[in-house]
Structures are given as structure tokens and as C-alpha cells.
C-alpha positions as a Markdown table, in Angstrom:
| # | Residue | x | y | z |
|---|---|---|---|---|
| 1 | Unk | -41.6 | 85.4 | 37.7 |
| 2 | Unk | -43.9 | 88.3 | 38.8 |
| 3 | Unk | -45.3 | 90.7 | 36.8 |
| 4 | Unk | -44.0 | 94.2 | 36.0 |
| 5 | Unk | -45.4 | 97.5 | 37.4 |
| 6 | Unk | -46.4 | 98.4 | 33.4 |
| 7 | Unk | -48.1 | 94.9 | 33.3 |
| 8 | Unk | -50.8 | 95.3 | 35.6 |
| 9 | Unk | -50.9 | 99.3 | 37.0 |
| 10 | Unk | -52.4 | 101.1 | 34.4 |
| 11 | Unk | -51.4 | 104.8 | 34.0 |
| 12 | Unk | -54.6 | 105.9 | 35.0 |
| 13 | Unk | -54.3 | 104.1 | 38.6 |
| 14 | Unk | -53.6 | 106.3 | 41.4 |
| 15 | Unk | -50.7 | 106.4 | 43.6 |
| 16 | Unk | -52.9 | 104.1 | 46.3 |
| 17 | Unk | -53.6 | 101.5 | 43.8 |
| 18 | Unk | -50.4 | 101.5 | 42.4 |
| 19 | Unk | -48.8 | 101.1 | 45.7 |
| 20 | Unk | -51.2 | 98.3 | 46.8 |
| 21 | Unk | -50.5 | 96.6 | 43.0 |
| 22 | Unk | -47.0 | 96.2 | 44.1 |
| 23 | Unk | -47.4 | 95.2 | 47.2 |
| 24 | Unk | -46.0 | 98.2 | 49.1 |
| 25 | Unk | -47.8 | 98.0 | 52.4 |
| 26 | Unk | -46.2 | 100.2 | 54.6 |
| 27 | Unk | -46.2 | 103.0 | 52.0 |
| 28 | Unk | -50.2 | 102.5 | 51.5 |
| 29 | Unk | -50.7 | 102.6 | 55.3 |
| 30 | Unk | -48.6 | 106.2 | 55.1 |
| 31 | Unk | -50.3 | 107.5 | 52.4 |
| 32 | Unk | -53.8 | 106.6 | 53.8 |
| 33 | Unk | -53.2 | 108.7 | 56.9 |
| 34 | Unk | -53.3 | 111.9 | 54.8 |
| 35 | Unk | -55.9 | 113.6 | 53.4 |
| 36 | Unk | -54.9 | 112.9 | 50.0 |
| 37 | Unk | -54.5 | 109.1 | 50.4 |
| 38 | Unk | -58.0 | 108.9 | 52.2 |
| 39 | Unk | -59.7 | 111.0 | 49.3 |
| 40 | Unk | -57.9 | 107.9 | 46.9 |
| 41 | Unk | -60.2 | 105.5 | 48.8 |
| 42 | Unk | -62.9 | 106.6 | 46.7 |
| 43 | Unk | -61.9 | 106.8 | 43.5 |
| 44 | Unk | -62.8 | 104.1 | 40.8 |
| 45 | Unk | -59.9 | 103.2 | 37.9 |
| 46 | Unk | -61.2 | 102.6 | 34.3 |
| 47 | Unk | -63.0 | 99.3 | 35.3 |
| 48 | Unk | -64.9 | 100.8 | 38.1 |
| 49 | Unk | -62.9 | 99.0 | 40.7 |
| 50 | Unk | -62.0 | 100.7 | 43.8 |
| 51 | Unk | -59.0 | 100.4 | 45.8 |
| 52 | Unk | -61.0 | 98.1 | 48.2 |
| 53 | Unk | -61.3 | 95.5 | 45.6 |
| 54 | Unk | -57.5 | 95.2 | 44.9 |
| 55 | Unk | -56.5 | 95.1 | 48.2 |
| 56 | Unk | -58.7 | 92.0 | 48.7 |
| 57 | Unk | -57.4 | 90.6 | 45.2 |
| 58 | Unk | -53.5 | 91.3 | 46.4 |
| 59 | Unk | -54.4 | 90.3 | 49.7 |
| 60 | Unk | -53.7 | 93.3 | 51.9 |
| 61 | Unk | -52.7 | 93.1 | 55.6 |
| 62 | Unk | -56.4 | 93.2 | 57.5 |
| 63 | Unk | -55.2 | 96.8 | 59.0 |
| 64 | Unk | -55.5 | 98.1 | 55.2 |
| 65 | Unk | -58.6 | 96.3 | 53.9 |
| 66 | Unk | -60.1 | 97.7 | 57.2 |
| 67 | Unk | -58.9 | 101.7 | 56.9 |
């Protein structure tokens, strides 16, 4: 049984962590082609852990690790 978005996205996380959380690879490939999505990239959640770090821990496509 998986986990629950409130289980493991905190409410701090932003959209692009949230989406790569869950898994939603096509949506995190859209939203890093816009300026908003690519200004995500950089931004650390409460533990100081960027999106780079979950996308290797939830084992995003190579195309995403790589954008």
C-alpha cells in the first residue's frame, strides 16, 4: 500500500516536488519548461533538500534528473 500525498509532501513543498513525490512525470517535465517550474529547481523545502535530491530518491526518468 503506498503512501498518501499528506504522508510524505509537506505543505511547504512546491508544486515541482509535490509532483515528483507522486510520481507525476509528465507533469514535472511540463512544468519544468516554464519559467516558473525552472525557478522551482532551486528552491530548498524545510530540510534543505532540493528537488534534485527527490528525484534521485523517487527515481525520476534520467530526462528529469538531467533538466
Amino acid at each position: 500500500m503506498g503512501l498518501s500525498v499528506k504522508e510524505y509532501a509537506n505543505q511547504q513543498d512546491s508544486e515541482l516536488m509535490v509532483l515528483i513525490k507522486t510520481s507525476k512525470w509528465q507533469e514535472v517535465r511540463n512544468l519544468l519548461q516554464t519559467p516558473v517550474g525552472k525557478a522551482m529547481v532551486t528552491q530548498k523545502d524545510v530540510y534543505d533538500n532540493l528537488p534534485l535530491h527527490f528525484s534521485l530518491g523517487y527515481r525520476s526518468p534520467d530526462d528529469i534528473i538531467l533538466s
